[in-house]
PDB file of N, CA, C and O in Angstrom:
ATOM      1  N   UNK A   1    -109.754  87.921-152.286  1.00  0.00           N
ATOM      2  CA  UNK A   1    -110.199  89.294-152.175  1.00  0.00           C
ATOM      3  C   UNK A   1    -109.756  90.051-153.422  1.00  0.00           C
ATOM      4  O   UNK A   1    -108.566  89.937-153.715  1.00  0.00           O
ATOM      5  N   UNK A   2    -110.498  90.777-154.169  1.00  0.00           N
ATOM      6  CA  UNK A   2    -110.117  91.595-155.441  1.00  0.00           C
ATOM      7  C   UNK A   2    -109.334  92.527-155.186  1.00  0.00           C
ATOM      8  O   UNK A   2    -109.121  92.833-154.013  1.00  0.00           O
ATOM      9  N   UNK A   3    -108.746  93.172-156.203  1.00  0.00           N
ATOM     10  CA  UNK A   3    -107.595  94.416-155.806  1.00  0.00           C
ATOM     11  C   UNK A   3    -108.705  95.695-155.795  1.00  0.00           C
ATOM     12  O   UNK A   3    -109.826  95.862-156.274  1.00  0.00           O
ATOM     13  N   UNK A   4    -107.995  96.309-155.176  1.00  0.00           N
ATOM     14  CA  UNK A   4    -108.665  97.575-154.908  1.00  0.00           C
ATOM     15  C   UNK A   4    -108.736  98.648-155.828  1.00  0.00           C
ATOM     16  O   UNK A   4    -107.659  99.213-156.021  1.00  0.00           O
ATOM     17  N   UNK A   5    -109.661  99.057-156.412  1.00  0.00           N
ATOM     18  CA  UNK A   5    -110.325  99.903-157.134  1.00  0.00           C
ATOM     19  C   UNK A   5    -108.815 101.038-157.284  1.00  0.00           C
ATOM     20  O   UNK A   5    -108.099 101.454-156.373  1.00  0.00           O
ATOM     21  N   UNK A   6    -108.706 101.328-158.956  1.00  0.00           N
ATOM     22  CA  UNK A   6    -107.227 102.468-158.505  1.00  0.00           C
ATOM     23  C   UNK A   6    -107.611 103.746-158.356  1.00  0.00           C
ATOM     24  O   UNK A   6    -108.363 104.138-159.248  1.00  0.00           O
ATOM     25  N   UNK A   7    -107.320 104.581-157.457  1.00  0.00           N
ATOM     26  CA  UNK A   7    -107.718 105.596-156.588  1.00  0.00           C
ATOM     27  C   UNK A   7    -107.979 105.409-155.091  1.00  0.00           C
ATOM     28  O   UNK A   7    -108.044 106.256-154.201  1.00  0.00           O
ATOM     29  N   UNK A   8    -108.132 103.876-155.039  1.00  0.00           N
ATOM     30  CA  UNK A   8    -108.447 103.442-153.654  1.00  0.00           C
ATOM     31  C   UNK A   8    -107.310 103.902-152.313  1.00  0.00           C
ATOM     32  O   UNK A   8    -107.576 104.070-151.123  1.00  0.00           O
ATOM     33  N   UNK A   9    -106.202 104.000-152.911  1.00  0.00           N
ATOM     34  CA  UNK A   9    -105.320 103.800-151.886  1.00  0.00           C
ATOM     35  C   UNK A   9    -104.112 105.185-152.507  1.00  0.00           C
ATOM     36  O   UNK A   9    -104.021 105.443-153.707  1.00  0.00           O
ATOM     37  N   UNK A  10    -103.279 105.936-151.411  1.00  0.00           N
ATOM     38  CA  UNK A  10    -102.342 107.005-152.070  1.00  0.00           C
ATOM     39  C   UNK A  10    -101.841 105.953-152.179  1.00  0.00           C
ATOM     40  O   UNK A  10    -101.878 104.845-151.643  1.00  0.00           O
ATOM     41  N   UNK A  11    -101.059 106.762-153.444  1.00  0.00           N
ATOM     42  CA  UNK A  11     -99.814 106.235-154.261  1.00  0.00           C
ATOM     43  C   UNK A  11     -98.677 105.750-153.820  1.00  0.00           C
ATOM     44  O   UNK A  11     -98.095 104.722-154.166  1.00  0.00           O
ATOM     45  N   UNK A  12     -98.208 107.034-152.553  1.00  0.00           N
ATOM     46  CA  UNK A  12     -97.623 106.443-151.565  1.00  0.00           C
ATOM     47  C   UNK A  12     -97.455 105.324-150.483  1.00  0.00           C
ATOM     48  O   UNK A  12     -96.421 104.966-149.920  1.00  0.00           O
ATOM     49  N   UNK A  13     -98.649 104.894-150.344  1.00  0.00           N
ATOM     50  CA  UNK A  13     -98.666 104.004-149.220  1.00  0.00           C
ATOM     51  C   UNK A  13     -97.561 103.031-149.155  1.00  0.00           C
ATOM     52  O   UNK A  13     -97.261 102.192-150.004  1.00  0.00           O
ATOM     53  N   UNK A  14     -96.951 103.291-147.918  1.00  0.00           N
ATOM     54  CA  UNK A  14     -95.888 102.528-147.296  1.00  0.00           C
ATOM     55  C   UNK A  14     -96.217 101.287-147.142  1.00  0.00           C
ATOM     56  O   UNK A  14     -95.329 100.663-146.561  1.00  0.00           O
ATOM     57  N   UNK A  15     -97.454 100.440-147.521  1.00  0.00           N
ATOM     58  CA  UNK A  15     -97.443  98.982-147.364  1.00  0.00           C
ATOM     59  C   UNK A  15     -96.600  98.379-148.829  1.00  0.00           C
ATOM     60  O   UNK A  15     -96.214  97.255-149.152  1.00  0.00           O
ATOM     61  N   UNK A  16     -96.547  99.610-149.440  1.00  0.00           N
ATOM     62  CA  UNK A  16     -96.209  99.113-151.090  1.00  0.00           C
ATOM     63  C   UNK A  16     -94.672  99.809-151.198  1.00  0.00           C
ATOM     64  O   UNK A  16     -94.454  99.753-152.408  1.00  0.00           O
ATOM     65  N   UNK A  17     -93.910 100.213-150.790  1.00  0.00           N
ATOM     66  CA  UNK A  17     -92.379 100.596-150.816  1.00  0.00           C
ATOM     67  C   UNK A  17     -91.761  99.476-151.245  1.00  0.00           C
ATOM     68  O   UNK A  17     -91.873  98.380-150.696  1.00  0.00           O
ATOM     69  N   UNK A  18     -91.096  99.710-152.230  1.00  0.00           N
ATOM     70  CA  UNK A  18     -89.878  98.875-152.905  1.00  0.00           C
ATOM     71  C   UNK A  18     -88.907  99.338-151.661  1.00  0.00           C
ATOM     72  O   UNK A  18     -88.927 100.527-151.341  1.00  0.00           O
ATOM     73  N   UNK A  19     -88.239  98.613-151.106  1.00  0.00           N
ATOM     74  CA  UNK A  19     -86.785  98.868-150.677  1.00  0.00           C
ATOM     75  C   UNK A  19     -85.766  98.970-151.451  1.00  0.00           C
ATOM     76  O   UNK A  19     -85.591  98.593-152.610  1.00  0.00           O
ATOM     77  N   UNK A  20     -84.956  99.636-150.550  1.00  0.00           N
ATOM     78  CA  UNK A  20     -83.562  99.649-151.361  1.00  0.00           C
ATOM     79  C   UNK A  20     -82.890  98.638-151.237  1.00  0.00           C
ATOM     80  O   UNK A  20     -83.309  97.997-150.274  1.00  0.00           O
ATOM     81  N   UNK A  21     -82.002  98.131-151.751  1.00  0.00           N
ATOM     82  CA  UNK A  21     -80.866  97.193-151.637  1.00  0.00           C
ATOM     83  C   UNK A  21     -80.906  96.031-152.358  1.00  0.00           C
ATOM     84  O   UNK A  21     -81.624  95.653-153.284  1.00  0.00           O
ATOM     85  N   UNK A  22     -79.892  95.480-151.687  1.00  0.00           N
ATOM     86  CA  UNK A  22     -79.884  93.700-152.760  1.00  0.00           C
ATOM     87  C   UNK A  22     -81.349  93.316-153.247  1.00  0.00           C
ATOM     88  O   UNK A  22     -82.214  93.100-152.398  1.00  0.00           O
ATOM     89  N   UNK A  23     -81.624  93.232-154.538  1.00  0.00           N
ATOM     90  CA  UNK A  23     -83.157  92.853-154.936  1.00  0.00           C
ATOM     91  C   UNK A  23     -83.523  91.594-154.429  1.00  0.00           C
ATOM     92  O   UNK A  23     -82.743  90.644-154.351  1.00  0.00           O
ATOM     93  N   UNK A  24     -84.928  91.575-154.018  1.00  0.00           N
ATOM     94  CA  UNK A  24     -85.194  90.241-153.092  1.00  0.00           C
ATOM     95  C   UNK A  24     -86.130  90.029-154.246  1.00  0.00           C
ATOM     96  O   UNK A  24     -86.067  88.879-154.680  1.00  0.00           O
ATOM     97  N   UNK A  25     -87.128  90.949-154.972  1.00  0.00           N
ATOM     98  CA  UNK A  25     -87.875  90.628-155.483  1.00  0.00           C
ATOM     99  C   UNK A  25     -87.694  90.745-157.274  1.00  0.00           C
ATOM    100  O   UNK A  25     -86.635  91.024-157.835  1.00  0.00           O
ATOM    101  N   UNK A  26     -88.641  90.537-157.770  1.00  0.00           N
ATOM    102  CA  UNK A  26     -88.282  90.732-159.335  1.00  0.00           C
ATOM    103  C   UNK A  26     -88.408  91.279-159.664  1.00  0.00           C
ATOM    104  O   UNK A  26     -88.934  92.113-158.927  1.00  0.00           O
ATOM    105  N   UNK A  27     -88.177  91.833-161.328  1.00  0.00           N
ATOM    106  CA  UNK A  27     -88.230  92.985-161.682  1.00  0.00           C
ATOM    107  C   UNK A  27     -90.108  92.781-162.486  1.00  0.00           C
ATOM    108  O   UNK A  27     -90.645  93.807-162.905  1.00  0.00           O
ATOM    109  N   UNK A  28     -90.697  91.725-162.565  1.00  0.00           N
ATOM    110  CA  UNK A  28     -92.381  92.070-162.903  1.00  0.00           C
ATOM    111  C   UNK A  28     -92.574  92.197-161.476  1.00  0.00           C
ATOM    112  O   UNK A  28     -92.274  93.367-161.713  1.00  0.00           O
ATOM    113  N   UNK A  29     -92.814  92.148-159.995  1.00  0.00           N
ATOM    114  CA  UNK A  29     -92.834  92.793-159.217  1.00  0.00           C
ATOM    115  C   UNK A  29     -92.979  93.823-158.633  1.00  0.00           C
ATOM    116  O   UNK A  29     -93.813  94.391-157.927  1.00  0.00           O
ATOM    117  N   UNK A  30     -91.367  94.073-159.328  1.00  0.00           N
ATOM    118  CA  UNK A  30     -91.322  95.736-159.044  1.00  0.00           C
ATOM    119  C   UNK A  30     -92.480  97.222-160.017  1.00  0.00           C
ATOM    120  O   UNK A  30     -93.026  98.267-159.662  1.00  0.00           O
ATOM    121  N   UNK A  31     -92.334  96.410-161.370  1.00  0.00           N
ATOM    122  CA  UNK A  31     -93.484  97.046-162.372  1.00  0.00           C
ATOM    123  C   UNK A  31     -94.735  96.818-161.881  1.00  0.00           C
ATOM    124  O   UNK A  31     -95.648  97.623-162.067  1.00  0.00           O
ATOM    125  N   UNK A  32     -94.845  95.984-161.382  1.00  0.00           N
ATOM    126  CA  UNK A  32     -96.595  95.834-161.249  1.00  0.00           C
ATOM    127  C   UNK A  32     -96.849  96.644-160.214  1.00  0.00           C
ATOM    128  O   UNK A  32     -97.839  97.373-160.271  1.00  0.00           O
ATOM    129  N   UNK A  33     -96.039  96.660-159.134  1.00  0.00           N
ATOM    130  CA  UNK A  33     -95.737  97.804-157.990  1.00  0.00           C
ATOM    131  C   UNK A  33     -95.877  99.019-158.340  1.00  0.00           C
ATOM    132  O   UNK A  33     -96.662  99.810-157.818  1.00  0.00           O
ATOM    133  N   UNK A  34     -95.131  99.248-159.242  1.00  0.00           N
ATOM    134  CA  UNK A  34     -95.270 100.804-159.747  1.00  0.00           C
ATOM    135  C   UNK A  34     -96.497 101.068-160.954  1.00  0.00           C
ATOM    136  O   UNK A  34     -96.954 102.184-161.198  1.00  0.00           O
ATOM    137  N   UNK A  35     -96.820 100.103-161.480  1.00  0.00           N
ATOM    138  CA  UNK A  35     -98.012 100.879-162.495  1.00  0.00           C
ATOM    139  C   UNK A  35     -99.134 100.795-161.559  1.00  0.00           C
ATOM    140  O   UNK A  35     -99.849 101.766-161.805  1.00  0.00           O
ATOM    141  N   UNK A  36     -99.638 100.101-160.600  1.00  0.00           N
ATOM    142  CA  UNK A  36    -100.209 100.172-159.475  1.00  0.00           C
ATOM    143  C   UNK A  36    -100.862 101.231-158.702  1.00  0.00           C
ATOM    144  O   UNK A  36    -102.035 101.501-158.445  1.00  0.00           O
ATOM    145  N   UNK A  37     -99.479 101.855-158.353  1.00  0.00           N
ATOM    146  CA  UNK A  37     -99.144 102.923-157.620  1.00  0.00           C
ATOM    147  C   UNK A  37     -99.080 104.240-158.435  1.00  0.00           C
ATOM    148  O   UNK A  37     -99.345 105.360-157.996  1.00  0.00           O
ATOM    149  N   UNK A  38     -98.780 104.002-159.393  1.00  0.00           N
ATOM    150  CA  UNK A  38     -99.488 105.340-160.606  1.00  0.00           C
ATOM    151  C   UNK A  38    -100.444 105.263-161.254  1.00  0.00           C
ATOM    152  O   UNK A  38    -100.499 106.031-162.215  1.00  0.00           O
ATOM    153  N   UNK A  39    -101.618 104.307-161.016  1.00  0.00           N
ATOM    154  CA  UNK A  39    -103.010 104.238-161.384  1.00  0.00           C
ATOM    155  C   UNK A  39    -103.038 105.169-159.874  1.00  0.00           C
ATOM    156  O   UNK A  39    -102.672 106.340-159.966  1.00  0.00           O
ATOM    157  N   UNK A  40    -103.404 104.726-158.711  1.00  0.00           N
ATOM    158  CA  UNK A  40    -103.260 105.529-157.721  1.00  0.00           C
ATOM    159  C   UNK A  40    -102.673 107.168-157.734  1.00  0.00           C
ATOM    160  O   UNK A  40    -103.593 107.946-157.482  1.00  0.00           O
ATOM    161  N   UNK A  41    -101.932 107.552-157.867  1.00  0.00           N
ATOM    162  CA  UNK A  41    -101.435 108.782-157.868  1.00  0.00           C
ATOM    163  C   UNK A  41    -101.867 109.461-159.157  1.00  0.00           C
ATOM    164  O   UNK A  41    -101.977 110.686-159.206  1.00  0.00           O
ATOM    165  N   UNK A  42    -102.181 108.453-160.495  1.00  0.00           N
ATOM    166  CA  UNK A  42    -103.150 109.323-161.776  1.00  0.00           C
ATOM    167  C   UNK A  42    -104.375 109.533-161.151  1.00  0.00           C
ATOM    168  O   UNK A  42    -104.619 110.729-160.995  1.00  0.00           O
ATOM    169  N   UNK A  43    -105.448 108.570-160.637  1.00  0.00           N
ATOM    170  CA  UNK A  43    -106.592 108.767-160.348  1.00  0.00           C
ATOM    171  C   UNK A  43    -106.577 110.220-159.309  1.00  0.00           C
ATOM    172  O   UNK A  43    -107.265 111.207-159.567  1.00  0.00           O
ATOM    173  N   UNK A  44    -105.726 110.128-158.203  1.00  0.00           N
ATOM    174  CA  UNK A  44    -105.999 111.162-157.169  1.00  0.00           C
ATOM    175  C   UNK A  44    -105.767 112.812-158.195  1.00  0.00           C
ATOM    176  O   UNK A  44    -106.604 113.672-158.472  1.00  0.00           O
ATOM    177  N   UNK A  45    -104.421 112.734-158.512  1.00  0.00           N
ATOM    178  CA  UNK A  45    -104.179 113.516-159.279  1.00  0.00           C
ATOM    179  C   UNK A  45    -104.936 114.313-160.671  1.00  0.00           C
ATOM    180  O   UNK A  45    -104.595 115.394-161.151  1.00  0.00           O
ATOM    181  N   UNK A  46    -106.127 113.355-161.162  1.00  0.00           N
ATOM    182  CA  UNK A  46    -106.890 113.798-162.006  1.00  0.00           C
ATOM    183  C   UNK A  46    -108.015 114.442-161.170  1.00  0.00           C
ATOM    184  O   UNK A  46    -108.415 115.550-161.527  1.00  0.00           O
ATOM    185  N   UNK A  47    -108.537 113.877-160.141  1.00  0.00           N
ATOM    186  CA  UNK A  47    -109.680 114.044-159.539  1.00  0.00           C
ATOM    187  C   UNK A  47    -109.696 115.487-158.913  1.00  0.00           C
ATOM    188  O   UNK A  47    -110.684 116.203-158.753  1.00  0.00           O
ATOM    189  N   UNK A  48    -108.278 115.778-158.567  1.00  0.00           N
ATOM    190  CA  UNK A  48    -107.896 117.276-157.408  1.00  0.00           C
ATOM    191  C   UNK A  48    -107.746 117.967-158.919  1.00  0.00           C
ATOM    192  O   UNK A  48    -108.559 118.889-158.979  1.00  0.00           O
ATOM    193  N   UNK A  49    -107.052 117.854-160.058  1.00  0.00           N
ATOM    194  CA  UNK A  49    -106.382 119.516-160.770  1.00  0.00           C
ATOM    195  C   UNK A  49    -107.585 118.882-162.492  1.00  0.00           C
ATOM    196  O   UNK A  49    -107.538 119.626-163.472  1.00  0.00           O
ATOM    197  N   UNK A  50    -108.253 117.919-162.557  1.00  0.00           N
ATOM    198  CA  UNK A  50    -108.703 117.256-163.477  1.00  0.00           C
ATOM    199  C   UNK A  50    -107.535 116.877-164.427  1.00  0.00           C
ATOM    200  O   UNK A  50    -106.338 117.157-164.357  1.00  0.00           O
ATOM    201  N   UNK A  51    -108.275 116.117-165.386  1.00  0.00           N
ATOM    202  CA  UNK A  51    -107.585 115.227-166.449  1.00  0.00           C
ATOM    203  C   UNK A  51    -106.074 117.021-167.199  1.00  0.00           C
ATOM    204  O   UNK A  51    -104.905 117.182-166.849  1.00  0.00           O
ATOM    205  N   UNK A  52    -106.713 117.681-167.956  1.00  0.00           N
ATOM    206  CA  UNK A  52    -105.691 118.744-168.623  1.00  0.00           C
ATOM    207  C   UNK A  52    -104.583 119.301-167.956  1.00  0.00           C
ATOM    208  O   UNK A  52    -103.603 119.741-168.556  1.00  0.00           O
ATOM    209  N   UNK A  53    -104.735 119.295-166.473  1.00  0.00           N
ATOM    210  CA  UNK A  53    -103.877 119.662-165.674  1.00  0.00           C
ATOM    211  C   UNK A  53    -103.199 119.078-164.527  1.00  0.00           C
ATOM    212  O   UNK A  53    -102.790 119.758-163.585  1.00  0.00           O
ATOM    213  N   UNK A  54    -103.075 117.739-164.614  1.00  0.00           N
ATOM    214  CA  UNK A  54    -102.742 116.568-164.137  1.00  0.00           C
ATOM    215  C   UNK A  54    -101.375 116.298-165.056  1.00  0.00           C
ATOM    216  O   UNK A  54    -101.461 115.613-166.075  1.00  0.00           O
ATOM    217  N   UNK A  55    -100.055 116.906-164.612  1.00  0.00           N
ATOM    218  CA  UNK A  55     -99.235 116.426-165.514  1.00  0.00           C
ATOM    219  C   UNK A  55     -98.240 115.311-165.013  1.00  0.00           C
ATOM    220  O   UNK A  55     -97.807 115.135-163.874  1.00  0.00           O
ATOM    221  N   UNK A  56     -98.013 114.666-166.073  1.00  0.00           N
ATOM    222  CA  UNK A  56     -97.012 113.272-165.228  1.00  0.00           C
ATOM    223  C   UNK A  56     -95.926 113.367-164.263  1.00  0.00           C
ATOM    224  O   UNK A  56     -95.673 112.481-163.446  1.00  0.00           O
ATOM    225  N   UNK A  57     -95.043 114.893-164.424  1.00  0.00           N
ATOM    226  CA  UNK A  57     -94.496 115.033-163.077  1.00  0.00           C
ATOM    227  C   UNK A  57     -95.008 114.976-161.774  1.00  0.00           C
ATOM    228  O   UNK A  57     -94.435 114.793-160.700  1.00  0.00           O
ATOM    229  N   UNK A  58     -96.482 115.214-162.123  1.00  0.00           N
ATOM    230  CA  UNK A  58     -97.142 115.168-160.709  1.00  0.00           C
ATOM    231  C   UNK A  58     -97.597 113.882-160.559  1.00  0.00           C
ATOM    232  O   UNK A  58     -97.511 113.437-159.415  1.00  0.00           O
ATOM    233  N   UNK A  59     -98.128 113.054-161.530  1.00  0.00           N
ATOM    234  CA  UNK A  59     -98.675 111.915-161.377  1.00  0.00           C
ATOM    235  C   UNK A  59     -97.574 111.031-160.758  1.00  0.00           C
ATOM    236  O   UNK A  59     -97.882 110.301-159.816  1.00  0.00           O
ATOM    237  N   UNK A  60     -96.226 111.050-161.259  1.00  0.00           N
ATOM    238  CA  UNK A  60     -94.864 110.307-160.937  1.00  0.00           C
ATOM    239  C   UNK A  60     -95.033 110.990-159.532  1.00  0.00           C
ATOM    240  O   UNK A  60     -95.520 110.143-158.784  1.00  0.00           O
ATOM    241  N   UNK A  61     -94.845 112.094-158.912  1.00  0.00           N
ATOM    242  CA  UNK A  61     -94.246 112.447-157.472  1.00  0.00           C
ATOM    243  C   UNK A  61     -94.891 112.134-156.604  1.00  0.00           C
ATOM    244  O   UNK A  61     -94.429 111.914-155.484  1.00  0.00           O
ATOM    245  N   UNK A  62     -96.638 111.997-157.035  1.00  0.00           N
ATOM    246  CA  UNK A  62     -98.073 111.255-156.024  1.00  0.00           C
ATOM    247  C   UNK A  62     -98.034 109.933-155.757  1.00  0.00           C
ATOM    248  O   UNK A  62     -98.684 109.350-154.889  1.00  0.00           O
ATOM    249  N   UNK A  63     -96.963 109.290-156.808  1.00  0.00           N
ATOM    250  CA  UNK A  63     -96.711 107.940-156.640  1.00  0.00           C
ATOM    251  C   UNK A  63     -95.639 107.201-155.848  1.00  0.00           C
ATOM    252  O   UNK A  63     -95.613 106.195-155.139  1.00  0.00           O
ATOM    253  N   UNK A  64     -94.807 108.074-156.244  1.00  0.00           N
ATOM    254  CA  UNK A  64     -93.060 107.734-155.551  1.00  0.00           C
ATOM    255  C   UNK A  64     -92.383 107.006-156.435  1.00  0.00           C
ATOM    256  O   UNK A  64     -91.504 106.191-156.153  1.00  0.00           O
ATOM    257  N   UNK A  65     -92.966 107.418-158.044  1.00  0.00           N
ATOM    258  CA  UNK A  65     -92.057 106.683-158.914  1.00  0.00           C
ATOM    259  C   UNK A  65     -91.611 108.005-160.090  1.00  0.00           C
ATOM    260  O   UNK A  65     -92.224 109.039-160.352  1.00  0.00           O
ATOM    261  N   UNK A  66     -90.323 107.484-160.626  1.00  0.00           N
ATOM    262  CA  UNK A  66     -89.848 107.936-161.219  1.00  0.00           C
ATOM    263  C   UNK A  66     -90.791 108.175-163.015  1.00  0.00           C
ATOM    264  O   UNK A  66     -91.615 107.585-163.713  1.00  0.00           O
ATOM    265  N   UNK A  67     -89.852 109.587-163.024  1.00  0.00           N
ATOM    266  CA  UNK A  67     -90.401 109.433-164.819  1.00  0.00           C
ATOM    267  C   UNK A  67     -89.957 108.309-165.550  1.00  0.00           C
ATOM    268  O   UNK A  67     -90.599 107.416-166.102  1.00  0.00           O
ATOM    269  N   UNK A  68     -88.981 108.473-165.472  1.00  0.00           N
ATOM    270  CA  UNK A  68     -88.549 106.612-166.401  1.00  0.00           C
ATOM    271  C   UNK A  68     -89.011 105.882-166.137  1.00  0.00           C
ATOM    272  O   UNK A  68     -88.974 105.155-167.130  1.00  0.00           O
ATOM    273  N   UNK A  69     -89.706 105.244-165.169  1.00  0.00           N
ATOM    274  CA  UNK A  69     -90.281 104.082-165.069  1.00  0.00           C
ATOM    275  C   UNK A  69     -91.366 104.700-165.584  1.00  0.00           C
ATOM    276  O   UNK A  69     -91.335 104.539-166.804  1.00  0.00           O
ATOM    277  N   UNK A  70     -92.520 105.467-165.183  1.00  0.00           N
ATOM    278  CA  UNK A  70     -93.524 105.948-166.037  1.00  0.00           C
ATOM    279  C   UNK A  70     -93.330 105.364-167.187  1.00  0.00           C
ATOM    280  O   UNK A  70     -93.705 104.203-167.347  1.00  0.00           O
ATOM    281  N   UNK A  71     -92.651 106.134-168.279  1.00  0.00           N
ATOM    282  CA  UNK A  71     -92.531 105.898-169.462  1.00  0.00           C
ATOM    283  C   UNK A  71     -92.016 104.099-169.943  1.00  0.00           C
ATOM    284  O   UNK A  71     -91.952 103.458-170.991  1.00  0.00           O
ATOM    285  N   UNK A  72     -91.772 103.881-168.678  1.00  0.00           N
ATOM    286  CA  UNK A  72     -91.579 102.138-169.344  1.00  0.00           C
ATOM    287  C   UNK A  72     -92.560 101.174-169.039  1.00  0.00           C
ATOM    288  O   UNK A  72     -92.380  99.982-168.790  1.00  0.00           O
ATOM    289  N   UNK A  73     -93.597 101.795-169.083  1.00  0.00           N
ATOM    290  CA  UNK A  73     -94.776 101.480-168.375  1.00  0.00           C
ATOM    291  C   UNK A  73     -95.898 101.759-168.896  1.00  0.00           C
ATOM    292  O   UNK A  73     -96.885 101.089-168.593  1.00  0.00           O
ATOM    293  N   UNK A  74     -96.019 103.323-170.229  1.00  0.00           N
ATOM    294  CA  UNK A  74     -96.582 103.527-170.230  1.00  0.00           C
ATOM    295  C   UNK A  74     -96.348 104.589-171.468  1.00  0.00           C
ATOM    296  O   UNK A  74     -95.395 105.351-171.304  1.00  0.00           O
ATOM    297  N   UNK A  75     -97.166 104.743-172.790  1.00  0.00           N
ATOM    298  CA  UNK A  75     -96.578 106.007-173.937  1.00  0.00           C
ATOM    299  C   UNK A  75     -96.466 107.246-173.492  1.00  0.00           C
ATOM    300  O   UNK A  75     -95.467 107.921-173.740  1.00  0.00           O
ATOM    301  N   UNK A  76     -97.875 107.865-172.505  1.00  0.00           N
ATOM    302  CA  UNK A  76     -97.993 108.919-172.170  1.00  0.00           C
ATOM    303  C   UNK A  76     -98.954 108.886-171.221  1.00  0.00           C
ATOM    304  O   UNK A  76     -99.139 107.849-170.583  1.00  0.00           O
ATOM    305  N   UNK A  77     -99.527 109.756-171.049  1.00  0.00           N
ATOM    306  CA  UNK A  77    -100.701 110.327-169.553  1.00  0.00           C
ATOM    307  C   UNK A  77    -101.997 109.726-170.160  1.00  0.00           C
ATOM    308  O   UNK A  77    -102.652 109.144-169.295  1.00  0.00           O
ATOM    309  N   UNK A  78    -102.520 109.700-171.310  1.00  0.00           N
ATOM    310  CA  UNK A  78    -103.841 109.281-171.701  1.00  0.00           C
ATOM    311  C   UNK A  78    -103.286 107.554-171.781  1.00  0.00           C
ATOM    312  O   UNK A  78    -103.958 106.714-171.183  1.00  0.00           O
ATOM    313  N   UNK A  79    -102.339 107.231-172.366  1.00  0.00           N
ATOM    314  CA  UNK A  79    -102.110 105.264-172.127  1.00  0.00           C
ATOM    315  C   UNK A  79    -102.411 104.958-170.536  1.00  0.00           C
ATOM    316  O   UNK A  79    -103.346 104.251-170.160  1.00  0.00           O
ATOM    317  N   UNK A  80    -101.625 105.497-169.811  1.00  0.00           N
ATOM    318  CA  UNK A  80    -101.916 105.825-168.463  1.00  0.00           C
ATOM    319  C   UNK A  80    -103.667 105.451-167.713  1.00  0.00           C
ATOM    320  O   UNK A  80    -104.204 104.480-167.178  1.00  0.00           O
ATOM    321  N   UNK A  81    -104.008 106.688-168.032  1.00  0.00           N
ATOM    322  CA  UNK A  81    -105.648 107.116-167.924  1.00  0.00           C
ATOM    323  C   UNK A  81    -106.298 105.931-168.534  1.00  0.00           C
ATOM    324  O   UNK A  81    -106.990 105.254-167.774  1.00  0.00           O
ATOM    325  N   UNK A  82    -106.182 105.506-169.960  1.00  0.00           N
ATOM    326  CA  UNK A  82    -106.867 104.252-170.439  1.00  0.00           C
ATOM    327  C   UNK A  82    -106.646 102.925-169.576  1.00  0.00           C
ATOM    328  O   UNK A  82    -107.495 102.096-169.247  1.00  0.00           O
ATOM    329  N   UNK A  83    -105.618 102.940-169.367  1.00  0.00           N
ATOM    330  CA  UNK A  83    -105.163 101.658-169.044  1.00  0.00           C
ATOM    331  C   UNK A  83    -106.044 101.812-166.912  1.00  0.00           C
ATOM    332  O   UNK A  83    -106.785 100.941-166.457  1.00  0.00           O
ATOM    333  N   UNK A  84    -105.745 102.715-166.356  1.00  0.00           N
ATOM    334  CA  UNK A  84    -106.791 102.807-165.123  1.00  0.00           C
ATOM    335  C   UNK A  84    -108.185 102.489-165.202  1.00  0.00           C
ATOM    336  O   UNK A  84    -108.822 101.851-164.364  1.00  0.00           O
ATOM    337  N   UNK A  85    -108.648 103.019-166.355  1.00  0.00           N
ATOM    338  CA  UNK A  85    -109.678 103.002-166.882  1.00  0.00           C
ATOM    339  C   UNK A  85    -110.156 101.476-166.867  1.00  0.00           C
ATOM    340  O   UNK A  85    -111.090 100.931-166.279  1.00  0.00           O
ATOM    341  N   UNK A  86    -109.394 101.099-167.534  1.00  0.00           N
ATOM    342  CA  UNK A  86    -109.833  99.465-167.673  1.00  0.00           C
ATOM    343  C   UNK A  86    -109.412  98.834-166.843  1.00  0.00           C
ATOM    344  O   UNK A  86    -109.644  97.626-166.808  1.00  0.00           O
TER     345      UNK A  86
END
């Protein structure tokens, strides 16, 4: 089954929560989890305030990920946007 289109799903969705604690999983895991989940929370987030007013604090808080990870993930909001894009 293909992955789901990003915008398909909130950012949030609890099927995708990292837990806390002793790491079970890895750390490409955990990234793929989160750029994932902020294609999700960019797409929603562009679509409600558009692309100029879509800022990454919001894109990070629609997601449930942090700015630092953002940025390790990603240069800025348009790398972001491109990279959904494709």
């Amino acid at each position: 089954m293909p992955a789901p289109l990003p915008g398909a799903r909130p950012g949030r969705d609890p099927d995708r929560a990292i837990k806390r604690g002793p790491r079970r999983v890895s750390a490409e895991v955990v990234a793929a989890t989160q750029r994932d989940r902020l294609f999700d929370g960019l797409v929603h987030e562009v679509a409600t305030k558009g692309y100029d007013n879509a800022r990454v604090s919001d894109i990070c808080q629609a997601a449930g990920v942090t700015r630092p990870a953002f940025y390790a993930l990603f240069t800025g909001k348009e790398d972001a946007f491109l990279a959904a894009y494709r």
